[in-house]
N, C-alpha and C positions, 0 to 999 in steps of 0.2 A: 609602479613596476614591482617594490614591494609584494603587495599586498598580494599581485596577481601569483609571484613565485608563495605565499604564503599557501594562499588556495589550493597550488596546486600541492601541496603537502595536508593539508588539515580537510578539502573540500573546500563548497561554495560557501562564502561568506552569508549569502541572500539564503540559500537551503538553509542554512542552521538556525536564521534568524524566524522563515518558516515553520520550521520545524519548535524552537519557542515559541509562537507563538500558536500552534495548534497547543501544544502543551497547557499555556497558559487558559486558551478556552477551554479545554478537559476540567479543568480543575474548577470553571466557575459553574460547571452540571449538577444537580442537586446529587447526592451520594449516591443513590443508585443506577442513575444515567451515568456518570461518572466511571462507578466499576463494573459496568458494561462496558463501557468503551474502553477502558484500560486491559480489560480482558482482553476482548476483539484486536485493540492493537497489538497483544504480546502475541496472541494465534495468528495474526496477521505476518505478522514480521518473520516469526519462525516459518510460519509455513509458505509466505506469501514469494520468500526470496528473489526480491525486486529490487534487481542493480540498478536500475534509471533513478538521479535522485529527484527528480520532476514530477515523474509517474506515481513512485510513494509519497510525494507530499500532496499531490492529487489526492491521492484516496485517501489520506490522512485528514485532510483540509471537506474529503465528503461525509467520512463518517464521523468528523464533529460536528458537522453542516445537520446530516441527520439526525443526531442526536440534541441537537441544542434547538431544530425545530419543534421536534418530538416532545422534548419536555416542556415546550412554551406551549407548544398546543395540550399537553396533559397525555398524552397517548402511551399507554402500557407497553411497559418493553417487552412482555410476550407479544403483541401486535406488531412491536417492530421487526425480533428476530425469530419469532413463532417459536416452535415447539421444541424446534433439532436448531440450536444455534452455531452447531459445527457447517451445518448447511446454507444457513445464511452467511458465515464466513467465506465457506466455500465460494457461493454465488458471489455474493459482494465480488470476491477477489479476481471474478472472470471478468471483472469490467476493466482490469489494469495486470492484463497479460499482457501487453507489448513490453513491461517494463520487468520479464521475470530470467530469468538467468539463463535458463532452460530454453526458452526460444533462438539465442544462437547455437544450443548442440543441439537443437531439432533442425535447426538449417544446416547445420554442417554436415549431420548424419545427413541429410537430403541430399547436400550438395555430392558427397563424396561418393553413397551408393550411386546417381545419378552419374559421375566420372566412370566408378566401375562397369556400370551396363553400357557405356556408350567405349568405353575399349574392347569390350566384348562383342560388339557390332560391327 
């Protein structure tokens, strides 16, 4: 009962523990897989503003997923994030919109115009 009133003050005990442990693979990529991903997850985080903490450890847990492949097989990080890597941010980040902030005031603005026009009717 503890633990549970703890979580609800700190978060999920399991997300955190996630979240170390993507950490911990970041850090065993050779140095320059490493501050590629470091990078990508700070443009990520700022720009990605992803309340679900499930969704972000998704995409957290992919982009070290592709990075730790990438560097087993040898594959050049220009190969992985091409040329414009604000772009491959970008894209990446379209795979884990359900989890972005913005999708409830895009429903709400929906819901509320959609109230408006049907008073109007």
């Amino acid at each position: 009962m503890a633990a549970r009133w703890i979580e609800q003050l700190t978060g999920s005990f399991e997300d955190k523990r996630r979240y170390r442990q993507y950490k911990a693979r970041v850090t065993q990529l050779p140095e320059s897989y490493r501050t590629a991903v470091e990078a990508l997850d700070r443009y990520l985080m700022y720009r990605g503003a992803i309340t679900k903490g499930d969704v972000l450890l998704s995409m957290l847990d992919d982009l070290a997923s592709l990075f730790e492949q990438s560097a087993a097989d040898g594959t050049p990080i220009r190969d992985i994030v091409g040329d414009d890597p604000v772009d491959f941010a970008e894209t990446f980040l379209q795979n884990y919109s359900d989890g972005q902030w913005i999708n409830k005031e895009r429903q709400r603005l929906t819901n509320a115009i959609n109230a408006a026009a049907d008073d109007q009717a």
